[in-house]
PyMOL Python script that loads the backbone (N, CA, C, O; Angstrom):
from pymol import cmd

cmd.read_pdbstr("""\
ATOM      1  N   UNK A   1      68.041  99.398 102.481  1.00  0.00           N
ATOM      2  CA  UNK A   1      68.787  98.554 103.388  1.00  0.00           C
ATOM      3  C   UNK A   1      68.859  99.198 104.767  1.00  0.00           C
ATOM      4  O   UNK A   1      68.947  98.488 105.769  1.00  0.00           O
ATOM      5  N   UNK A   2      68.828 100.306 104.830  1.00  0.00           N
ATOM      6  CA  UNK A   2      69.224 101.111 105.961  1.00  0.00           C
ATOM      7  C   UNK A   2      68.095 101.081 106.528  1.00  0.00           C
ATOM      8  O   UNK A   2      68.326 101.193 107.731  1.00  0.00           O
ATOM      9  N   UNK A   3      67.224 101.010 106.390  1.00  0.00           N
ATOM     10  CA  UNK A   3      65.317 101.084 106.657  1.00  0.00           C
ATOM     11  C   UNK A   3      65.081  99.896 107.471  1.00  0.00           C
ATOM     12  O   UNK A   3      64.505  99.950 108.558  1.00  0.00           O
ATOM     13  N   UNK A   4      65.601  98.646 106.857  1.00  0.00           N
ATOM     14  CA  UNK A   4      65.513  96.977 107.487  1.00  0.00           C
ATOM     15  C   UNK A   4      66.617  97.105 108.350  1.00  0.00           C
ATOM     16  O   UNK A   4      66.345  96.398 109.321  1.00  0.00           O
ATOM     17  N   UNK A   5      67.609  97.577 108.498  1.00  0.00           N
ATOM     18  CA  UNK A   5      67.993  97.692 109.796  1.00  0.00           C
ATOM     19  C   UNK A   5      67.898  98.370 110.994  1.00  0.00           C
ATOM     20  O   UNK A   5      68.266  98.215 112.159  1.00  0.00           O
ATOM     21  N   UNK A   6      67.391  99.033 110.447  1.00  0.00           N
ATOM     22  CA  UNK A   6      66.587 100.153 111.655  1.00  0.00           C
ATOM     23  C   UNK A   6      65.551  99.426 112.492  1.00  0.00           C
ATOM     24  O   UNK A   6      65.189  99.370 113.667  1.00  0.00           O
ATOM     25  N   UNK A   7      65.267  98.923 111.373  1.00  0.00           N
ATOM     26  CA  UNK A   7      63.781  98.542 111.568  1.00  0.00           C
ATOM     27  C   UNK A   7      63.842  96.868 112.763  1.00  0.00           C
ATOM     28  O   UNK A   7      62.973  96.281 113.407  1.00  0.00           O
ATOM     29  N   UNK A   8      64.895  96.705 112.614  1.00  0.00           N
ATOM     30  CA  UNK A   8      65.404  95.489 113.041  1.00  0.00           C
ATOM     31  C   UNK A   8      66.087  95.781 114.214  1.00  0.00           C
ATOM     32  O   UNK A   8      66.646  94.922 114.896  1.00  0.00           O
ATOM     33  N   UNK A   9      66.041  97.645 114.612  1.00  0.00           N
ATOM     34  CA  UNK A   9      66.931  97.883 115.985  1.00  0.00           C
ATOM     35  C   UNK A   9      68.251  98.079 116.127  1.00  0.00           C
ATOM     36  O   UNK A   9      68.863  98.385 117.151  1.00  0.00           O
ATOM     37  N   UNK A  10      68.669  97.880 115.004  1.00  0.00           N
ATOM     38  CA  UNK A  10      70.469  97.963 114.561  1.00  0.00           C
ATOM     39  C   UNK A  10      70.879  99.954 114.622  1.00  0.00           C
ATOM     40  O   UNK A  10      70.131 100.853 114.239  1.00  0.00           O
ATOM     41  N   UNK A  11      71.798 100.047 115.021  1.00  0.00           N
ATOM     42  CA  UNK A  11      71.886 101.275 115.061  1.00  0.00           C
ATOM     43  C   UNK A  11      72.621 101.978 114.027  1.00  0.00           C
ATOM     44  O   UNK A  11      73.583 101.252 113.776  1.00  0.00           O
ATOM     45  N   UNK A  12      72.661 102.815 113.436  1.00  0.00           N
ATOM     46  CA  UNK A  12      73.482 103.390 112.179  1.00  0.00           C
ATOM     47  C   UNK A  12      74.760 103.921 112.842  1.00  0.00           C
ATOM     48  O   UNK A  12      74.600 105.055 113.294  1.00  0.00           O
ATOM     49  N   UNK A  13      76.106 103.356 113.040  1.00  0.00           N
ATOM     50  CA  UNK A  13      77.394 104.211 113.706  1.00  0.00           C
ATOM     51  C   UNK A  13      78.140 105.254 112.224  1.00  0.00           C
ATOM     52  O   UNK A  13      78.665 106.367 112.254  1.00  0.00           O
ATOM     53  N   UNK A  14      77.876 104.277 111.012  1.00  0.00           N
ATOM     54  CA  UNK A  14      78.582 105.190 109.262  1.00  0.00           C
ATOM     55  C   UNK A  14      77.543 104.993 108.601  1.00  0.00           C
ATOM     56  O   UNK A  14      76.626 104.308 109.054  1.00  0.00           O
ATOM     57  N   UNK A  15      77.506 105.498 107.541  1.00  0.00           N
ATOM     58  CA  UNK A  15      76.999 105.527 106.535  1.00  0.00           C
ATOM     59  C   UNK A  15      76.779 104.169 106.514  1.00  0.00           C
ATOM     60  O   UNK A  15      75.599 103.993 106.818  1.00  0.00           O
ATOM     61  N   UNK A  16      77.480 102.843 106.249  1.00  0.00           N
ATOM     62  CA  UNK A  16      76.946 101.372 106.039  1.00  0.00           C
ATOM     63  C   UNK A  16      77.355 100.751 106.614  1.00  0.00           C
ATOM     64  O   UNK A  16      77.751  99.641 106.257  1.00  0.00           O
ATOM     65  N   UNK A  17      77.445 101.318 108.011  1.00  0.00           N
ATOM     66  CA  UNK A  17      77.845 100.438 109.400  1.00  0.00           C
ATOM     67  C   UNK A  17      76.370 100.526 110.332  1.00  0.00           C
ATOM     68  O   UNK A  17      75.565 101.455 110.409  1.00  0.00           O
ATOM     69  N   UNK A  18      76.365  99.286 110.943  1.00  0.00           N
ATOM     70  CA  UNK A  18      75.169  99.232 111.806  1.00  0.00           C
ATOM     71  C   UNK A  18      75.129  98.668 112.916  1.00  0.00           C
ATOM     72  O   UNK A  18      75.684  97.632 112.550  1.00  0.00           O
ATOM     73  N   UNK A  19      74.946  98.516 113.871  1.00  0.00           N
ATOM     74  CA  UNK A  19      75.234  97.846 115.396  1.00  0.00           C
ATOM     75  C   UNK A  19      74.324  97.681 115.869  1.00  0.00           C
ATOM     76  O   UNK A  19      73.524  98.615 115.820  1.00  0.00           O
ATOM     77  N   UNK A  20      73.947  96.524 116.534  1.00  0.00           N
ATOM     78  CA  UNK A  20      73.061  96.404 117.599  1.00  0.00           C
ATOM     79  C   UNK A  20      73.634  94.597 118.306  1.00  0.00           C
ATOM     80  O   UNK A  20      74.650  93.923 118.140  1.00  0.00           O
ATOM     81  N   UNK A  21      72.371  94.404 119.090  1.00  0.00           N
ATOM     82  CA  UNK A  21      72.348  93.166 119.505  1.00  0.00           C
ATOM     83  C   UNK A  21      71.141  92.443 119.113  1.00  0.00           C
ATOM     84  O   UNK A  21      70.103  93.077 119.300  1.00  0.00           O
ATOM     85  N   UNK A  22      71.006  91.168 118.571  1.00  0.00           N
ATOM     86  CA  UNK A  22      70.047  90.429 117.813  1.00  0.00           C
ATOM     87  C   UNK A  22      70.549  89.059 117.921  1.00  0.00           C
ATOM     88  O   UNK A  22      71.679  88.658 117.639  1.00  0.00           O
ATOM     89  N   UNK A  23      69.126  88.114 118.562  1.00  0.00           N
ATOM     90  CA  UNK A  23      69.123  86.816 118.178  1.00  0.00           C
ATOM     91  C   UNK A  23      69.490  86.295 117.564  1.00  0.00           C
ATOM     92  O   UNK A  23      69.263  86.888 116.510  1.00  0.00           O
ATOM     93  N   UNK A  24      70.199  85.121 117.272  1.00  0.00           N
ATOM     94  CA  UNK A  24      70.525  84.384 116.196  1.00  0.00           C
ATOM     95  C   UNK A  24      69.842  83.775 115.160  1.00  0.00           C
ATOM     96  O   UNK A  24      70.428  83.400 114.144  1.00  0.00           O
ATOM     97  N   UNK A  25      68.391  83.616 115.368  1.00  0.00           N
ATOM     98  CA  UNK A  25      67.474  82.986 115.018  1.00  0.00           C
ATOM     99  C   UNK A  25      66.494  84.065 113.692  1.00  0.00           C
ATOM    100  O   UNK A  25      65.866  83.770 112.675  1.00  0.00           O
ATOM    101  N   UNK A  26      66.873  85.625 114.539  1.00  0.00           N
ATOM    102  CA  UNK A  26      66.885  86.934 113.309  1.00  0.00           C
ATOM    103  C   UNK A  26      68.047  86.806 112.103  1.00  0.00           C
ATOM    104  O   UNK A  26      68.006  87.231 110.949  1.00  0.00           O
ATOM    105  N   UNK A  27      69.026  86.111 112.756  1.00  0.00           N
ATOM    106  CA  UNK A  27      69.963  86.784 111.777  1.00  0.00           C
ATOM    107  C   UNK A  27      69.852  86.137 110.269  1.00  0.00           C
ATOM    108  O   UNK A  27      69.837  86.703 109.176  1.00  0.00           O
ATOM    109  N   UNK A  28      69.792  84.980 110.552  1.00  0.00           N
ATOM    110  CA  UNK A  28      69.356  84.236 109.123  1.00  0.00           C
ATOM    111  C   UNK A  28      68.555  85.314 108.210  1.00  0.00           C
ATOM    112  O   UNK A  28      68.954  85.743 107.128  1.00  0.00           O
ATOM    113  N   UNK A  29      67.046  85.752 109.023  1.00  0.00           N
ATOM    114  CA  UNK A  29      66.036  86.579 108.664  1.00  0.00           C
ATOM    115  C   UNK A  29      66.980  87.697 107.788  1.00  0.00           C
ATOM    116  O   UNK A  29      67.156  87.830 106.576  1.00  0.00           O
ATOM    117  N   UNK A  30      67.425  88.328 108.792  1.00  0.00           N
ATOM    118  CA  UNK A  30      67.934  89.520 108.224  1.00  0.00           C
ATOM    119  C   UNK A  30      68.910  89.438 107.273  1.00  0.00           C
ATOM    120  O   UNK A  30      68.946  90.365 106.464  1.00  0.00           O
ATOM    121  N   UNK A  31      69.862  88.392 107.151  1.00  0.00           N
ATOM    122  CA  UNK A  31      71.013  88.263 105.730  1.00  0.00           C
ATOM    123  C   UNK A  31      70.217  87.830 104.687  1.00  0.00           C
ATOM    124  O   UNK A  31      70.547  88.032 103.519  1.00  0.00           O
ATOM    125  N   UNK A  32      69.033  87.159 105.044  1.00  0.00           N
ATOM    126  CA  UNK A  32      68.366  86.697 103.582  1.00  0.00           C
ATOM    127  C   UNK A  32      67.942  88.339 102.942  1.00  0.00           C
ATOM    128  O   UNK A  32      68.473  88.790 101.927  1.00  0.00           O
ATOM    129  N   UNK A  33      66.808  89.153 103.823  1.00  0.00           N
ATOM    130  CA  UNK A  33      66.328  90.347 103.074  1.00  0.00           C
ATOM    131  C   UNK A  33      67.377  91.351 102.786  1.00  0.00           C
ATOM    132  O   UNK A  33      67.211  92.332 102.061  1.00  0.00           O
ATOM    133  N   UNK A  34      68.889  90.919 103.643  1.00  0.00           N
ATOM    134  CA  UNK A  34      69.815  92.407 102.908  1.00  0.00           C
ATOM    135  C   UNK A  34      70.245  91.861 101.638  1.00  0.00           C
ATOM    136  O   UNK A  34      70.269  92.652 100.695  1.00  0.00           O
ATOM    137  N   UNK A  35      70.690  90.310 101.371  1.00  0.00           N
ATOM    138  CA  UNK A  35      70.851  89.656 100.456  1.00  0.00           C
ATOM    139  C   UNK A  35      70.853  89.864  99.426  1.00  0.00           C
ATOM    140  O   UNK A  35      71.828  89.892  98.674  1.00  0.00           O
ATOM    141  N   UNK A  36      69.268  90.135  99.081  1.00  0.00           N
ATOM    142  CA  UNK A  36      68.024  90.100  98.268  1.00  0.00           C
ATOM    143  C   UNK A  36      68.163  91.939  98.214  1.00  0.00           C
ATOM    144  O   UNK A  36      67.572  92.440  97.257  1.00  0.00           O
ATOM    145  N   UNK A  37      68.820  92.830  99.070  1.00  0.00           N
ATOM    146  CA  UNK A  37      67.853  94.230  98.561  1.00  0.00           C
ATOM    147  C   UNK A  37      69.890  94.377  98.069  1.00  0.00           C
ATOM    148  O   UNK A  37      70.104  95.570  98.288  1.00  0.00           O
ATOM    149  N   UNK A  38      70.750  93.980  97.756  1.00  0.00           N
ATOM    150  CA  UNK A  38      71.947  94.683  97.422  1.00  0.00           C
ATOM    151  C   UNK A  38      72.172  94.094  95.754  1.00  0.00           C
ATOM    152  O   UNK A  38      71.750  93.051  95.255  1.00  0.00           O
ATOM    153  N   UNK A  39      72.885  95.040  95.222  1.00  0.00           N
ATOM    154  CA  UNK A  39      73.673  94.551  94.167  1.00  0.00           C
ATOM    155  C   UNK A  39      74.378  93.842  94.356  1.00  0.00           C
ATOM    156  O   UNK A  39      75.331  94.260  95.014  1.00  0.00           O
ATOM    157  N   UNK A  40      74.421  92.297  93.930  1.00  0.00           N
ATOM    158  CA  UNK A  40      75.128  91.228  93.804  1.00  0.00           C
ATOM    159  C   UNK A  40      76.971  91.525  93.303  1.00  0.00           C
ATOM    160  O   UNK A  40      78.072  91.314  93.811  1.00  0.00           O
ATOM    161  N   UNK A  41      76.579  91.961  92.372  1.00  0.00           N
ATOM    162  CA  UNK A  41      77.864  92.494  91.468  1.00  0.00           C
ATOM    163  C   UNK A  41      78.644  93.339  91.966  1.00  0.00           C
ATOM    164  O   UNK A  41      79.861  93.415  91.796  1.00  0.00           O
ATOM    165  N   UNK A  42      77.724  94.242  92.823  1.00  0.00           N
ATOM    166  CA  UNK A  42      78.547  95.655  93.298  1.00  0.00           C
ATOM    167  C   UNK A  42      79.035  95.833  94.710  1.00  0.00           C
ATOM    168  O   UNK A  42      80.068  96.391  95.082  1.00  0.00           O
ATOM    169  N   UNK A  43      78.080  95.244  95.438  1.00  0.00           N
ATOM    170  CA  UNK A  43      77.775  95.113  96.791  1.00  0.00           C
ATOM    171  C   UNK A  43      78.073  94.443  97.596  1.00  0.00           C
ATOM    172  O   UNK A  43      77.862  93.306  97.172  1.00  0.00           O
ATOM    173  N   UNK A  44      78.617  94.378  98.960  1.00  0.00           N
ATOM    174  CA  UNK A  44      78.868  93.420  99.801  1.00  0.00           C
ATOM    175  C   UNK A  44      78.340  93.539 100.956  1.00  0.00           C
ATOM    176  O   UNK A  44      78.101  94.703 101.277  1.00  0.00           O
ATOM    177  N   UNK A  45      78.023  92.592 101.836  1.00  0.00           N
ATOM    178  CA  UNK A  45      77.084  92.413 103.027  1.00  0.00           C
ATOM    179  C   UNK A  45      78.087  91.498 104.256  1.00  0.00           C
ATOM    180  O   UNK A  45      78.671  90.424 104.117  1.00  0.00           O
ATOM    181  N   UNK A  46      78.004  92.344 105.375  1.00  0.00           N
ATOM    182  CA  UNK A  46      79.026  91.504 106.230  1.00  0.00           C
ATOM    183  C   UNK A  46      78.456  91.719 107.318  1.00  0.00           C
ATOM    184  O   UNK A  46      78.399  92.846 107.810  1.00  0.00           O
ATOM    185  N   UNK A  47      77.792  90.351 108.027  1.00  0.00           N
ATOM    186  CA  UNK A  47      77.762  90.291 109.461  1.00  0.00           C
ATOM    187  C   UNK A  47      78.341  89.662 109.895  1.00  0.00           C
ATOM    188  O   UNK A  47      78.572  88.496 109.574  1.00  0.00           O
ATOM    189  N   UNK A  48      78.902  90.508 111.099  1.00  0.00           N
ATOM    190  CA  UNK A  48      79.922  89.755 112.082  1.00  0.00           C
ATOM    191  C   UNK A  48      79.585  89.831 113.049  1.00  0.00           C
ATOM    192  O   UNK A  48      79.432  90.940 113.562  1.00  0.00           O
ATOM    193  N   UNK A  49      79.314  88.630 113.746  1.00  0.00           N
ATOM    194  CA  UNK A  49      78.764  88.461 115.342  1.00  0.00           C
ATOM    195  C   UNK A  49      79.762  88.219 115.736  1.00  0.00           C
ATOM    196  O   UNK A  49      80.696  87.640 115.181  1.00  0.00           O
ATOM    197  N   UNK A  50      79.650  88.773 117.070  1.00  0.00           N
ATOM    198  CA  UNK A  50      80.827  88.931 118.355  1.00  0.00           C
ATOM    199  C   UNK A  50      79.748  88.762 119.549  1.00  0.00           C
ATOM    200  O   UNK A  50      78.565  89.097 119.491  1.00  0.00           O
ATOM    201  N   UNK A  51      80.497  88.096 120.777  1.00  0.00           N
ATOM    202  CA  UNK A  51      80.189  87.855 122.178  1.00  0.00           C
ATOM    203  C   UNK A  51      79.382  88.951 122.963  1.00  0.00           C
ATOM    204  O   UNK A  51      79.580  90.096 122.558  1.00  0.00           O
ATOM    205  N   UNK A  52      78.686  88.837 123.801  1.00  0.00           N
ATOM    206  CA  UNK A  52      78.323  89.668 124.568  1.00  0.00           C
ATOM    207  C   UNK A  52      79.589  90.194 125.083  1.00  0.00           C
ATOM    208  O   UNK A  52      79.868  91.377 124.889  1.00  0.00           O
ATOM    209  N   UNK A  53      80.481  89.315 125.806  1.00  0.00           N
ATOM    210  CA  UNK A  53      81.647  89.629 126.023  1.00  0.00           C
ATOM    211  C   UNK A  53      83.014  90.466 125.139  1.00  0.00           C
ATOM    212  O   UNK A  53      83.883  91.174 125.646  1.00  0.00           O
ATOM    213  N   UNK A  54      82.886  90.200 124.083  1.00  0.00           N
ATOM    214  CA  UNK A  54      83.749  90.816 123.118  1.00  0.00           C
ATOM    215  C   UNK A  54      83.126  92.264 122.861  1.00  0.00           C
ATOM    216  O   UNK A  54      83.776  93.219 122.436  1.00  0.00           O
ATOM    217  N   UNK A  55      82.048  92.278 123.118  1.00  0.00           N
ATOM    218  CA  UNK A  55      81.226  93.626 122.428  1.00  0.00           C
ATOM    219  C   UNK A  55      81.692  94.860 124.025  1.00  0.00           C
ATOM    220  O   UNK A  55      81.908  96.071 124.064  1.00  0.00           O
ATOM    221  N   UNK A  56      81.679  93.846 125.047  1.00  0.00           N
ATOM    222  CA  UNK A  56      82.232  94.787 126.307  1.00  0.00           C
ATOM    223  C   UNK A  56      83.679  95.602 126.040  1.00  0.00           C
ATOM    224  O   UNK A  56      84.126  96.644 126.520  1.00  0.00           O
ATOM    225  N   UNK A  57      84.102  94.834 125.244  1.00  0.00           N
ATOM    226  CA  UNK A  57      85.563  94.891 125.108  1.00  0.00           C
ATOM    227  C   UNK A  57      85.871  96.333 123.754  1.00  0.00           C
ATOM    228  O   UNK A  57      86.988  96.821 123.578  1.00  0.00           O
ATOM    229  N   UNK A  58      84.846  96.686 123.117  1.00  0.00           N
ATOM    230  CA  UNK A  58      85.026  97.593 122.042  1.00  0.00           C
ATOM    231  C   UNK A  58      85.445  98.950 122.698  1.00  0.00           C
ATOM    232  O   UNK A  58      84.924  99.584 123.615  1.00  0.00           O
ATOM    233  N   UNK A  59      86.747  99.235 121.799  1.00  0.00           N
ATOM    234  CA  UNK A  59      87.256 100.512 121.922  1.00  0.00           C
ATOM    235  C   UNK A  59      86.644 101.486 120.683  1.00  0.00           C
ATOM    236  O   UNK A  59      86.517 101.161 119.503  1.00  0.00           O
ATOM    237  N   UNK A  60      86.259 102.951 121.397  1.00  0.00           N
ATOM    238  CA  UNK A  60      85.553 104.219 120.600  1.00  0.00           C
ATOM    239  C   UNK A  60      86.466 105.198 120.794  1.00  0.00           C
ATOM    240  O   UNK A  60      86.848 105.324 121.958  1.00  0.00           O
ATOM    241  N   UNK A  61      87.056 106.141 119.746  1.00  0.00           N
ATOM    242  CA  UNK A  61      87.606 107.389 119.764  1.00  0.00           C
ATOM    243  C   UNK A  61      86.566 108.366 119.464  1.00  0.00           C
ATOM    244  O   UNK A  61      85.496 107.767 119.364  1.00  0.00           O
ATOM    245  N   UNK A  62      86.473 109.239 119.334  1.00  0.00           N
ATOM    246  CA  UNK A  62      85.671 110.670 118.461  1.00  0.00           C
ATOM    247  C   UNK A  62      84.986 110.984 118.811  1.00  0.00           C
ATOM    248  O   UNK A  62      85.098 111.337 119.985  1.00  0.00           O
ATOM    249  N   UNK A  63      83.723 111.141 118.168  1.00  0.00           N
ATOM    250  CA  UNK A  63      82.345 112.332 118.441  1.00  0.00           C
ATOM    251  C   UNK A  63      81.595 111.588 119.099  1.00  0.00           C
ATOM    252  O   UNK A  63      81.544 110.407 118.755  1.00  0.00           O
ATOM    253  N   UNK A  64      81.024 111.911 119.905  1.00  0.00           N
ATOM    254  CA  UNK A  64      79.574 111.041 120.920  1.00  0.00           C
ATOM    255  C   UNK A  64      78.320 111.238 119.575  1.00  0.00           C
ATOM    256  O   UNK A  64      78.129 112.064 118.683  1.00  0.00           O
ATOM    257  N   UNK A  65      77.734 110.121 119.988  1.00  0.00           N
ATOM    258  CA  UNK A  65      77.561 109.420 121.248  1.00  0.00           C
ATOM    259  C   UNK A  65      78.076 107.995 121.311  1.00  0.00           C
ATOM    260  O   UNK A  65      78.076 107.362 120.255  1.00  0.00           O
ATOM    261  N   UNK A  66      78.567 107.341 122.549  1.00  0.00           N
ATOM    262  CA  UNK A  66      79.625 106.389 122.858  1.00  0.00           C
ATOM    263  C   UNK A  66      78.262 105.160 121.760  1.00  0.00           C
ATOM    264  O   UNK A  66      77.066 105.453 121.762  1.00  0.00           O
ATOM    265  N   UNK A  67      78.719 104.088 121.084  1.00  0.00           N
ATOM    266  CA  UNK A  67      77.741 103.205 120.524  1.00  0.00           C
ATOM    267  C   UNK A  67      77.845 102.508 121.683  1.00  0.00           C
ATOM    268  O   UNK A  67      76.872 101.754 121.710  1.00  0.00           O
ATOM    269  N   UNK A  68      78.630 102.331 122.835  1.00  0.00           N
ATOM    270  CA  UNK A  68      78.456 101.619 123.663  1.00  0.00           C
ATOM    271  C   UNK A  68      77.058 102.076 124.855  1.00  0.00           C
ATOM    272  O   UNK A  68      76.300 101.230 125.329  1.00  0.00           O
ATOM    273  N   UNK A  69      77.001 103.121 125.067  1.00  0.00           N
ATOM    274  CA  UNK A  69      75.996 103.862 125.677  1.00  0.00           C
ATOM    275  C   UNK A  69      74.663 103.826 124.516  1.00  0.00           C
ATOM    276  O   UNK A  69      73.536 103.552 124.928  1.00  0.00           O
ATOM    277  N   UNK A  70      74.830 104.035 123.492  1.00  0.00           N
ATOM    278  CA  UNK A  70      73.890 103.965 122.912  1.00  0.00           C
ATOM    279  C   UNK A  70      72.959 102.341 122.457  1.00  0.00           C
ATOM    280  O   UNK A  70      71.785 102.057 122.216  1.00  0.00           O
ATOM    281  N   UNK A  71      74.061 101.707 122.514  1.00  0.00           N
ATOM    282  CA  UNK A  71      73.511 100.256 122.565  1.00  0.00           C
ATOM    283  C   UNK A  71      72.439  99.749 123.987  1.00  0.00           C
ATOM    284  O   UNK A  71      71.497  98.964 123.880  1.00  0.00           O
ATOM    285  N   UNK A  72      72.851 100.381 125.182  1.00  0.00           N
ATOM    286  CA  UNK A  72      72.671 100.130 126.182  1.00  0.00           C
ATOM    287  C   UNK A  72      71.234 100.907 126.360  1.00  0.00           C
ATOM    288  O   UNK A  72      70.370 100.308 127.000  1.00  0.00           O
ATOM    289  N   UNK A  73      71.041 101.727 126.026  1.00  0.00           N
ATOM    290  CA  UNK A  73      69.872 102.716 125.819  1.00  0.00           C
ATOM    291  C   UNK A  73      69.158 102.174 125.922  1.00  0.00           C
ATOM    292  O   UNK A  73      69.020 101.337 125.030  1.00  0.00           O
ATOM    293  N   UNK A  74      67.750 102.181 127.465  1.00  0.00           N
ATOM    294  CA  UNK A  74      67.078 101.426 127.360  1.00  0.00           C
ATOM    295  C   UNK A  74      65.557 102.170 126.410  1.00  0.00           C
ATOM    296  O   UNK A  74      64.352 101.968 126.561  1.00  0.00           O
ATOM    297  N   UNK A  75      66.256 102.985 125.525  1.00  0.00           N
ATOM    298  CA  UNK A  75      65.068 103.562 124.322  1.00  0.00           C
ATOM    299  C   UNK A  75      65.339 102.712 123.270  1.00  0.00           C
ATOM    300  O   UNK A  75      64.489 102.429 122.426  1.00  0.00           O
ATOM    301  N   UNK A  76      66.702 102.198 123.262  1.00  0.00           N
ATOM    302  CA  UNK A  76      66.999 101.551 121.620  1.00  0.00           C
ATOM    303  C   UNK A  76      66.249 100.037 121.903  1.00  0.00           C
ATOM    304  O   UNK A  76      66.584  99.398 122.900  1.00  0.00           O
ATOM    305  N   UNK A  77      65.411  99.606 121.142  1.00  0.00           N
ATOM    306  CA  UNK A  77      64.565  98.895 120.464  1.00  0.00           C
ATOM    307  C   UNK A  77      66.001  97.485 119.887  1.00  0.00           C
ATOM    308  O   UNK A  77      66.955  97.661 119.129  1.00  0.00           O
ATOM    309  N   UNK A  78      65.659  96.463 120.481  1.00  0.00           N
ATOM    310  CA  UNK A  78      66.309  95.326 120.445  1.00  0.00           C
ATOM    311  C   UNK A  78      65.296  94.455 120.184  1.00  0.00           C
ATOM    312  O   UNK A  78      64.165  94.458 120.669  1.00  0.00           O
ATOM    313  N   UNK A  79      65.972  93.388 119.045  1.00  0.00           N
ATOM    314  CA  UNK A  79      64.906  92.097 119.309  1.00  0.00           C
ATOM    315  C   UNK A  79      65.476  90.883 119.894  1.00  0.00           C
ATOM    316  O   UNK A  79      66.644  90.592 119.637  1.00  0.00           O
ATOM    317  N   UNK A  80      64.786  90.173 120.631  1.00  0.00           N
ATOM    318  CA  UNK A  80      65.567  89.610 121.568  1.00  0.00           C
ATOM    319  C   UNK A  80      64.786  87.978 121.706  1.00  0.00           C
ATOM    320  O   UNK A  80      65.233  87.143 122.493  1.00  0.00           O
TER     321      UNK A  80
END
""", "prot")
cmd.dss("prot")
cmd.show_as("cartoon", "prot")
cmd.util.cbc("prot")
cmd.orient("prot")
C-alpha cells in the first residue's frame, strides 16, 4: 500500500498517513487499488479531501520537515 502511494506522489507524514495533492479523477483510481490491496476485515482506508484552501490552513508541531514545505517541493512528484 505504501508503494501505490508513493508511487502516486503522496507523501508518507506516519507510518499510515500519507499526503499529497491529487486530481479527483485519480482518486477513484487510487481507492479502488488501496481497496483491493487491504484486509477487508482488519483494515480501514480513509481519504479525506480538503480545499486547496483548507490545506493552507494546516497546523504542524514537531520534527521537520514542515509537510507543508514538503508538499510544496518543487522535487515532490504530483499528479495533476
Amino acid at each position: 500500500m505504501a508503494k501505490r502511494c508513493k508511487y502516486y506522489g503522496l507523501i508518507r507524514v506516519q507510518k499510515s498517513v500519507f499526503l499529497g495533492q491529487i486530481k479527483a479523477k485519480w482518486l477513484k483510481i487510487i481507492h479502488g487499488e488501496l481497496t483491493n490491496t487491504i484486509n477487508q476485515r482488519t483494515d480501514r482506508l480513509f481519504i479525506v479531501p480538503i480545499s486547496p484552501s483548507q490545506f493552507k490552513r494546516v497546523l504542524q508541531s514537531g520534527a521537520p520537515p514542515s509537510i507543508l514545505q514538503s508538499v510544496a517541493d518543487k522535487k515532490t512528484r504530483f499528479i495533476d
